[in-house]
C-alpha positions as CSV (number, residue, x, y, z in Angstrom):
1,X,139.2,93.7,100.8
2,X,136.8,96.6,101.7
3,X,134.3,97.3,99.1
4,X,134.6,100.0,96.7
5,X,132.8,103.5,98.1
6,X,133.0,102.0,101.3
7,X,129.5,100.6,100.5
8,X,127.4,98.9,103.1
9,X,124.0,96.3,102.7
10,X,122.1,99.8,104.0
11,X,122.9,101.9,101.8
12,X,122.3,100.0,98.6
13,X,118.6,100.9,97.3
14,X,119.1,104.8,99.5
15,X,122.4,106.1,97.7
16,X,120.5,108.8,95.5
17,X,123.1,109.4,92.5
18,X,124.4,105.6,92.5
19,X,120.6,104.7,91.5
20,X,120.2,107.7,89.5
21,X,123.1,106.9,87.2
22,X,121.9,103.0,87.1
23,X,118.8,104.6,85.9
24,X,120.1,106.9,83.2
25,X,122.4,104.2,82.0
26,X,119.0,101.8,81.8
27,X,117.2,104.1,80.1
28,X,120.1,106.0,77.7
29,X,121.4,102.7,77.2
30,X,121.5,99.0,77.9
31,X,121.9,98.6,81.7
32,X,125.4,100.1,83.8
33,X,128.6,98.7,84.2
34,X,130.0,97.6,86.8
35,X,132.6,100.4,86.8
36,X,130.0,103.2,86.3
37,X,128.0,101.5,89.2
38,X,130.8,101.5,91.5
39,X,131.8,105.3,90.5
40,X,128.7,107.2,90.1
41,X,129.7,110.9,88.2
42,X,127.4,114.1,88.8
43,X,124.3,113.5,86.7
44,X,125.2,116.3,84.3
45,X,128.9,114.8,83.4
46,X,127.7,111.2,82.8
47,X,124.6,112.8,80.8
48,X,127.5,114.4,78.4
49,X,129.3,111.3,78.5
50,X,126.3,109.6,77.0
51,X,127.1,111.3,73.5
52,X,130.0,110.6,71.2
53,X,131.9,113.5,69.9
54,X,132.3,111.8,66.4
55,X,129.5,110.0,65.1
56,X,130.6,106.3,64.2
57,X,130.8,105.2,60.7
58,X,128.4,103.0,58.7
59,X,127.7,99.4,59.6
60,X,129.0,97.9,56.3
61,X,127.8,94.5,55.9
62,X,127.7,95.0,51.8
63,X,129.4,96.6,49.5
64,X,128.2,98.7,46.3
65,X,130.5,96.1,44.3
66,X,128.4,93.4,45.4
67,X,125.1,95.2,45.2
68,X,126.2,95.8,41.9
69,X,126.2,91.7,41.4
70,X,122.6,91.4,42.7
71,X,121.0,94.1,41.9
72,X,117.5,94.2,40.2
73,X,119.2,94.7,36.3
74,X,122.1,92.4,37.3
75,X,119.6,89.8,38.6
76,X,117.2,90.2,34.9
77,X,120.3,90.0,32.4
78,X,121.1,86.1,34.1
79,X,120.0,83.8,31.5
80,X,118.9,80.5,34.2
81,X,115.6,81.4,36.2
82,X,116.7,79.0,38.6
83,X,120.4,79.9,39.1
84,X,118.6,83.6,39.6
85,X,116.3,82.8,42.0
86,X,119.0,81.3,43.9
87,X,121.1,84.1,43.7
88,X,117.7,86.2,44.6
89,X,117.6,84.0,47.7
90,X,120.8,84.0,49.0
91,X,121.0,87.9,49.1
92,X,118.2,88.3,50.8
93,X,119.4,86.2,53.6
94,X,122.2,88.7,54.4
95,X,119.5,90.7,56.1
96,X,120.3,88.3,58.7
97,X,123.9,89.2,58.6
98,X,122.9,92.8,58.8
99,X,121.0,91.9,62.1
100,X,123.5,90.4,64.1
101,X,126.2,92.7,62.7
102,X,124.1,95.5,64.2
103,X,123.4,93.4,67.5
104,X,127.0,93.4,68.0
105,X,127.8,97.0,67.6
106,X,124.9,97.3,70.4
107,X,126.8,94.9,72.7
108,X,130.1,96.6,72.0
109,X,129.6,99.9,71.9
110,X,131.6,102.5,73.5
111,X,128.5,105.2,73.3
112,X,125.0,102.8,73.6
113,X,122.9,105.9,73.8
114,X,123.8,106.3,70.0
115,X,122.3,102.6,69.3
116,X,119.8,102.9,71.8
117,X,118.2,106.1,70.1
118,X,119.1,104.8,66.5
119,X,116.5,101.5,67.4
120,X,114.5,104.2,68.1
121,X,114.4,105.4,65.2
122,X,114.3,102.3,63.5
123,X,110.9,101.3,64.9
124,X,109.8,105.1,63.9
125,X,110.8,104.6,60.6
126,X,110.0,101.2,60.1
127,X,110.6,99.5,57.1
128,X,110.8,96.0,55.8
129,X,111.8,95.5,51.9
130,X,113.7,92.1,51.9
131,X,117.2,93.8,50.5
132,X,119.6,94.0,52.9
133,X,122.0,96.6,50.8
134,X,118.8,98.9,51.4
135,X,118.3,98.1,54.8
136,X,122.1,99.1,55.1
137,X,121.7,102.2,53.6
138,X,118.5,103.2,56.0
139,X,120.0,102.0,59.0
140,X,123.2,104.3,58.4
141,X,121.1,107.3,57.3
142,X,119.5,107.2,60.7
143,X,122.7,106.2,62.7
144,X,124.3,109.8,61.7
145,X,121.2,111.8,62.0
146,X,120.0,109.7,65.3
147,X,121.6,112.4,67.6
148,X,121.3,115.3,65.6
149,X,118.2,117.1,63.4
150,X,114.7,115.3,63.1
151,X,114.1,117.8,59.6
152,X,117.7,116.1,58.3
153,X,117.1,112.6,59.2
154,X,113.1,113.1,58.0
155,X,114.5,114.0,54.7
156,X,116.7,111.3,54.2
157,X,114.8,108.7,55.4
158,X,112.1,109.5,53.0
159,X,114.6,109.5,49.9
160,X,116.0,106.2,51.0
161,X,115.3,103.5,48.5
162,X,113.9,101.1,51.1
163,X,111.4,103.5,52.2
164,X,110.2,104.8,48.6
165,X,110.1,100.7,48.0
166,X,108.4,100.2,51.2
167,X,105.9,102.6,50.7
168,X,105.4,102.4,47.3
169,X,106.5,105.7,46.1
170,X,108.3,104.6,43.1
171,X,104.4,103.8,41.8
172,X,103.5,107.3,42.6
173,X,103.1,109.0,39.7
174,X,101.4,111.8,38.3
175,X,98.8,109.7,36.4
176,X,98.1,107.3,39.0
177,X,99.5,108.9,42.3
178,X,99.9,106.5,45.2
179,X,99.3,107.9,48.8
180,X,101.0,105.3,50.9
181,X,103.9,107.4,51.4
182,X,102.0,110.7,52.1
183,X,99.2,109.1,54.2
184,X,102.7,107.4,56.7
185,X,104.8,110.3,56.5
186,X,101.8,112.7,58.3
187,X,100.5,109.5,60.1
188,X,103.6,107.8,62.0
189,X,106.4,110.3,60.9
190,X,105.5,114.0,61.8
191,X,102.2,114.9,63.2
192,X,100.0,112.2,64.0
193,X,96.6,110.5,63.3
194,X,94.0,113.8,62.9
195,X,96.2,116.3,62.1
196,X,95.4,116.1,58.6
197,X,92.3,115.7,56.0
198,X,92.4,113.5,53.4
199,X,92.7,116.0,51.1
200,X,96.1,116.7,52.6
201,X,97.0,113.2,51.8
202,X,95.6,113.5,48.4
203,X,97.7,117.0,47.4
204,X,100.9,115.5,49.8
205,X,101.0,112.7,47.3
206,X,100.6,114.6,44.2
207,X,103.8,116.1,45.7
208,X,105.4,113.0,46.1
209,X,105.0,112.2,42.3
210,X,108.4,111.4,40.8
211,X,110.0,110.5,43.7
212,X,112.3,107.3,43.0
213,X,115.6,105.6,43.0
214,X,118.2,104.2,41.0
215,X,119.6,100.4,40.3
216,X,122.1,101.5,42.9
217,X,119.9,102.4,45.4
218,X,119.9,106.1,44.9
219,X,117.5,108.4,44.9
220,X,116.4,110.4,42.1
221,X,114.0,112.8,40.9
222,X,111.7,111.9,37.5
223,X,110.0,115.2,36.3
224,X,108.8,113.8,33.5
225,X,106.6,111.5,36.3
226,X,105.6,114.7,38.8
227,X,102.4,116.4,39.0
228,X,103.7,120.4,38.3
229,X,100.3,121.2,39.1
230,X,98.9,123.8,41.8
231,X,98.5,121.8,45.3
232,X,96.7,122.8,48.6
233,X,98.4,121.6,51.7
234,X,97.3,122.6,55.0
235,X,95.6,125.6,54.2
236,X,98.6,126.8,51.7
237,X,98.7,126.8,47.7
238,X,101.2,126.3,45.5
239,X,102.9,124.1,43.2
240,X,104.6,122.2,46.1
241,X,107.6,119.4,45.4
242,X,107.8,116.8,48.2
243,X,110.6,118.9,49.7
244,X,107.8,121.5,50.0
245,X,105.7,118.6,52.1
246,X,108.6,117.7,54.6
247,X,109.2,121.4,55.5
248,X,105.5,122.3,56.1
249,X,105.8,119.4,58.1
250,X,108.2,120.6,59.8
251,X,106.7,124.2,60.4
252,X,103.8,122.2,62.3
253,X,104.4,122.7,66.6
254,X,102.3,119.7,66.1
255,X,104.9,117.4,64.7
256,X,107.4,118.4,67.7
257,X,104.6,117.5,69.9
258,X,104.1,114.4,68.6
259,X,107.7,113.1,67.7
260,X,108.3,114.4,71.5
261,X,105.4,111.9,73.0
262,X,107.1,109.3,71.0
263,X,110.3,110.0,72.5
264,X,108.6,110.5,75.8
265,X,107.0,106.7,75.8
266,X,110.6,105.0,74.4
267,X,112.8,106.7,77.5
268,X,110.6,107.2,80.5
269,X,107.1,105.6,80.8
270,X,105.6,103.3,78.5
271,X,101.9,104.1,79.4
272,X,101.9,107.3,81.0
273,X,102.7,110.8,79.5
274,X,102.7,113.6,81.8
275,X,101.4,116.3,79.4
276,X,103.1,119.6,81.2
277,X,106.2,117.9,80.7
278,X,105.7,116.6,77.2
279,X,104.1,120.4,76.3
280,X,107.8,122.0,78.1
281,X,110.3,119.4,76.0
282,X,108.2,119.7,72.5
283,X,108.2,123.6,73.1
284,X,111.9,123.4,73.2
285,X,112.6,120.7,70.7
286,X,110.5,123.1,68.4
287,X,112.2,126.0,69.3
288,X,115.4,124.6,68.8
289,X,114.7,123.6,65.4
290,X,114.2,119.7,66.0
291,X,117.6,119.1,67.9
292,X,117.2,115.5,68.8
293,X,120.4,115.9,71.4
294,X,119.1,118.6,73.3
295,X,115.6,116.9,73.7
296,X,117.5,113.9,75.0
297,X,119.9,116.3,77.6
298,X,116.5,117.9,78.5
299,X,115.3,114.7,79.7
300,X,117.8,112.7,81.0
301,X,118.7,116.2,82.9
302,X,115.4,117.2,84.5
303,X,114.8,116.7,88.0
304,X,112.0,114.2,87.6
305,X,113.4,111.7,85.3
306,X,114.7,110.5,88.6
307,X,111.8,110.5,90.5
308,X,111.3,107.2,92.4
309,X,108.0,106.8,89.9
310,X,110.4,106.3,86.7
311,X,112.9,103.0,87.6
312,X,110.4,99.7,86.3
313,X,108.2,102.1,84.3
314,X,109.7,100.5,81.3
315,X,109.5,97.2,79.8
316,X,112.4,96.2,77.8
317,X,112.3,95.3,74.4
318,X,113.4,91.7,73.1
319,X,116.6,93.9,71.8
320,X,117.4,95.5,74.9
321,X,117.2,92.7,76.6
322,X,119.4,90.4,75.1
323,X,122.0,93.2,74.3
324,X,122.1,93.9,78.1
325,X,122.4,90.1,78.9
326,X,125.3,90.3,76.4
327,X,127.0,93.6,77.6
328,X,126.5,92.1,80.9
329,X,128.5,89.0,81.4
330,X,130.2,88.4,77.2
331,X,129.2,85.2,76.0
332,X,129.3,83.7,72.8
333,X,126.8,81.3,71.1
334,X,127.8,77.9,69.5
335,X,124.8,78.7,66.8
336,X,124.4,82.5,65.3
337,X,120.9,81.9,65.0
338,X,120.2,81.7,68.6
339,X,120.2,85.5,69.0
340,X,117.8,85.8,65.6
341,X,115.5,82.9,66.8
342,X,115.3,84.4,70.2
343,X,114.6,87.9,68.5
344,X,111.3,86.3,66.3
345,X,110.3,84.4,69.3
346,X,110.1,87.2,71.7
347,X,109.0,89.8,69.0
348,X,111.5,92.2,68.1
349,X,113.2,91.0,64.9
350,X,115.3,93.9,63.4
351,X,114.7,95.1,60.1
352,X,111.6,92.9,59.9
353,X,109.0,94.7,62.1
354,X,105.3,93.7,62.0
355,X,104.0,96.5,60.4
356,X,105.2,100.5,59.2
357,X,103.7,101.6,62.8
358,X,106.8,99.4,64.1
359,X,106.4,97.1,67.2
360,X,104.1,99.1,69.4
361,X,106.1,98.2,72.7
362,X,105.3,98.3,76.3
363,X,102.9,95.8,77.7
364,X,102.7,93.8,74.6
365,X,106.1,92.7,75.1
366,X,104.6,90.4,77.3
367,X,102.3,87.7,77.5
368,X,102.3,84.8,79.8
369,X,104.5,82.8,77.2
370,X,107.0,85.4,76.6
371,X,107.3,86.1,80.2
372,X,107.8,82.6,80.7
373,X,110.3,82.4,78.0
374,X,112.1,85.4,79.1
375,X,112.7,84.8,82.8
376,X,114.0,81.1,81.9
377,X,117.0,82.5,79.9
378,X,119.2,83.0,81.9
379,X,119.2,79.6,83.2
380,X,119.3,78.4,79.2
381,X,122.3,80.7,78.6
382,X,124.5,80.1,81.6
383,X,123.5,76.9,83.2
384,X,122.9,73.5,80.9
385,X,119.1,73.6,81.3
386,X,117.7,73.1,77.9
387,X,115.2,75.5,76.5
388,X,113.1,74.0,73.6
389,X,110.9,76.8,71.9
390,X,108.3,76.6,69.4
391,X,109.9,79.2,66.6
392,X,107.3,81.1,64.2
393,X,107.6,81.7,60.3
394,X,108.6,85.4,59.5
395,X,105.9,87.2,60.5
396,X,106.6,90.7,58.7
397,X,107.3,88.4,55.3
398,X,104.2,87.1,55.0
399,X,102.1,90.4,56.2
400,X,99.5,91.1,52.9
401,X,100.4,95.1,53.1
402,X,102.8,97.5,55.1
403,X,99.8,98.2,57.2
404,X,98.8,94.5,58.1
405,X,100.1,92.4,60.3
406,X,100.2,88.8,59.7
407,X,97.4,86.5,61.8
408,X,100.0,84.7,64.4
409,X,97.6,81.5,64.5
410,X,98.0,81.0,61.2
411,X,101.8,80.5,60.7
412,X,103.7,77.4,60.5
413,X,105.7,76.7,63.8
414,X,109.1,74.5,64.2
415,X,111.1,73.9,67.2
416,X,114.3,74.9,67.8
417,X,116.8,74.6,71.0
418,X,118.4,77.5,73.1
419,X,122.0,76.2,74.1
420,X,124.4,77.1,76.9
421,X,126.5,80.1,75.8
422,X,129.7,80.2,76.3
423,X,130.1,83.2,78.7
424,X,133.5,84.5,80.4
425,X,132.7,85.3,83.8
426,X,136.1,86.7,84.8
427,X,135.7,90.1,84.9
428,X,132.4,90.1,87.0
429,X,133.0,87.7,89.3
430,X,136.5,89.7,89.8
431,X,134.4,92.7,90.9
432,X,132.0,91.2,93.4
433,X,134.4,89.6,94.8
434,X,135.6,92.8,96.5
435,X,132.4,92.7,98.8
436,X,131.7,90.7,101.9
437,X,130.3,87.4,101.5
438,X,127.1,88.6,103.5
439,X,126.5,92.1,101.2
440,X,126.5,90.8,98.3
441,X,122.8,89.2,97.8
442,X,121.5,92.9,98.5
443,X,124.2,94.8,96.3
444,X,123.8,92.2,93.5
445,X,120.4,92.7,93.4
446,X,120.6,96.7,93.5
447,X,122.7,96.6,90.7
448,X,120.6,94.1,88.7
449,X,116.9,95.1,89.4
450,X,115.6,98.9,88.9
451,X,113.4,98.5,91.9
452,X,114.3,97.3,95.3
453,X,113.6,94.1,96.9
454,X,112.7,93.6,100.7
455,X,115.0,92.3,102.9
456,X,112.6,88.7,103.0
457,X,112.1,89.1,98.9
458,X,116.0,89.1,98.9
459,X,116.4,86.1,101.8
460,X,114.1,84.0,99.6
461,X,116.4,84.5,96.5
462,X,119.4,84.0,98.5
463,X,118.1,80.8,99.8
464,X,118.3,78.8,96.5
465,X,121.9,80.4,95.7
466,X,125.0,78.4,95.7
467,X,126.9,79.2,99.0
468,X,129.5,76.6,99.2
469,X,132.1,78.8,97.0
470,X,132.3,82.6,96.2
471,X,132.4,82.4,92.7
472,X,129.7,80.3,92.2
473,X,127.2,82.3,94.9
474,X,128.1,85.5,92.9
475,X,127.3,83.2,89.6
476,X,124.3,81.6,91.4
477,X,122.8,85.0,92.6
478,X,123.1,86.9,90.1
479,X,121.1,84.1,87.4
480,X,118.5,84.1,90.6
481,X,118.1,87.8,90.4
482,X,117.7,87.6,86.6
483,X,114.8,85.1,86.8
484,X,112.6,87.5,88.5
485,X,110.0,89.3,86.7
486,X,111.3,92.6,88.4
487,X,114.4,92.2,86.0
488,X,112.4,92.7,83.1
489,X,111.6,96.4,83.8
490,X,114.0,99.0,83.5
């Protein structure tokens, strides 16, 4: 049977919008299918198709009934310590529920740019609080705001009860104000280290005083707890709420710019920032009054976003990584811890990140262990090659403050075994099967890789391949291509 596109081994790594759409799809999401691959659309349709018409609801792993069960009051009025601590225990644990569940809606998403954006976010605003009913209520706040205004989702996220917890804002009070929250919010959330004074951190956070939230995870305002007095924040007096804060914030071209580098880094170039284009996208992003979707269609629209400088700029995260292995070929795991092991092991562990500056990304993704690790996982997941890995406490549990990371050296370490996963193979190797016997090392490895191979790089591969049966070489080729290092970039 011909090949779809009437696609020769020539024309794999030189057909301009089949690479450009692998590339957006990389980038906006986690990796193309093999249907958008084979039917490339105008880069200004599949941009539009990246965004859902209808946000998705809330990832609902708990409900407010069974908050209600272990929340903080419900938890004090048990009369056995031990039967509470128990309880205490086991709730916490859902966070690990609340992981996967999310990992899942990644893998089976209709719209990944929606996830891929929201984990964004997620390292932007990161948090880690131990209470998986706030972590709930965090993630969903910036799931509907992830695609639409940075002011609305800014606002929310600093109301949520995991960040007040996380940052300590529930102590802030007009007596005794606390400056964790103000010192982060100018810091990591809106307009960067030196931007401010400490004096702005000082008046931001008598601002803040009063800020809190409820037994079920609400927030609320305590005047009796705020500091009514005159403030000076960035040059301006006057007896500013923290609602006052955010907006100046806000007013700042400053925090566009730096929200927009942040951006920048996450979607196109982990190290470098070219600063006429970072200056043209924040100007806009300002101008349109923080519009998180049109910052995205700028990008993913502009002419050099598909420059031959941008495919393997990026190295993807743990996450991305094992979503795209999942959305990929589907494969289930005899142990649900695999995916969370393989999460702490690599360095990505949702809702547990090492720090509030979130997992810095880029080059420390890798080391020469993790490398290691990664490029032997495809082997672990498809073939029956063990993979025994040396797994390390939780780091973020242990960390002494939301601004210190835990020493790694110092943690206790356990094995634990990565097992074959039982993947269904149909539907790719159904696909591939449509090319000649002869194309399909190079067009396997143009879909897989964002860079091209040579013609020997690809010979070498295809040497170790199974060729005795068609299934099996497409099988055998495609776990070859997903050992090499070049795989890891996107």
């Amino acid at each position: 049977m011909a090949n779809p596109g009437g696609l020769t081994s020539s024309d794999f790594f030189y057909m301009d919008l089949q690479q450009q759409n692998k590339l957006l799809y990389s980038r906006a999401g986690f990796g193309i299918s093999l249907n958008e691959f084979a039917n490339p659309l105008p880069i200004d349709k599949a941009v539009e198709n990246l965004f859902p018409k209808v946000v998705p609801g809330a990832l609902e792993m708990i409900t407010e009934e069974e908050w209600a069960r272990n929340s903080p009051n419900a938890l004090k009025a048990m009369d056995d310590e031990a039967d509470r601590k128990e309880m205490k225990k086991e709730f916490r644990a859902r966070t690990k529920d609340m992981n996967l569940l999310w990992m899942q809606a990644m893998v089976d998403s209709s719209f990944p740019l929606l996830e891929k954006v929201s984990l964004f976010w997620h390292g932007h605003f990161a948090t880690h609080i131990n209470n998986p009913y706030y972590d709930q209520k965090l993630l969903d706040v910036i799931r509907k705001n992830a695609l639409g205004n940075f002011g609305d989702m800014l606002r929310g996220v600093s109301k949520s009860s995991a960040m007040l917890q996380f940052l300590n804002n529930r102590q802030n009070k007009k007596q005794h104000p606390n400056e964790n929250f103000a010192r982060e919010v100018m810091e990591l959330f809106t307009l960067g280290r030196g931007h401010y004074t400490e004096d702005d951190i000082k008046e931001a956070a008598r601002a803040f005083t009063g800020w809190a939230f409820d037994g079920q995870g609400a927030f609320v305002f305590r005047p009796k707890q705020h500091d009514e007095g005159e403030k000076t924040f960035l040059g301006k007096r006057g007896n500013f709420d923290g609602d006052d804060i955010l907006n100046m914030l806000l007013e700042q071209k400053q925090t566009a710019i730096f929200i927009t580098q942040k951006v920048y880094r996450f979607f196109v170039s982990d190290e470098k920032i070219d600063d006429k284009r970072a200056r043209k996208l924040s100007t806009d992003f300002y101008n349109r009054n923080y519009d998180i979707a049109s910052l995205l269609r700028n990008i993913f629209t502009a002419d050099w976003f598909y420059d031959d400088s941008i495919p393997g700029a990026k190295i993807k995260s743990p996450v991305e990584l094992l979503v795209g292995y999942q959305r990929l070929i589907p494969m289930q795991f005899g142990n649900h811890k695999t995916i969370l092991n393989l999460q702490r092991v690599l360095g990505q562990y949702l809702f547990n990140p090492p720090n509030v500056a979130g997992w810095p990304g880029g080059t420390t993704w890798i080391d020469s262990s993790s490398l290691v690790t990664r490029m032997r996982l495809p082997e672990a997941f498809f073939l029956s090659k063990e993979l025994n890995l040396s797994l390390k406490e939780s780091d973020a549990e242990m960390a002494q403050s939301h601004r210190e990371p835990v020493t790694m050296e110092t943690q206790p370490v356990k094995p634990f075994r990565v097992g074959k996963a039982d993947a269904d193979w149909s539907a790719y190797i159904a696909f591939w099967r449509q090319y000649k016997k002869e194309e399909l090392p190079q067009a396997i490895a143009a879909y897989l890789l964002p860079v091209p191979l040579t013609q020997q790089q690809v010979a070498q591969v295809t040497s170790f391949a199974d060729n005795d049966d068609i299934d099996e070489l497409i099988k055998s080729l495609t776990i070859l291509f997903m050992e090499l290092p070049e795989y890891q970039l996107t």
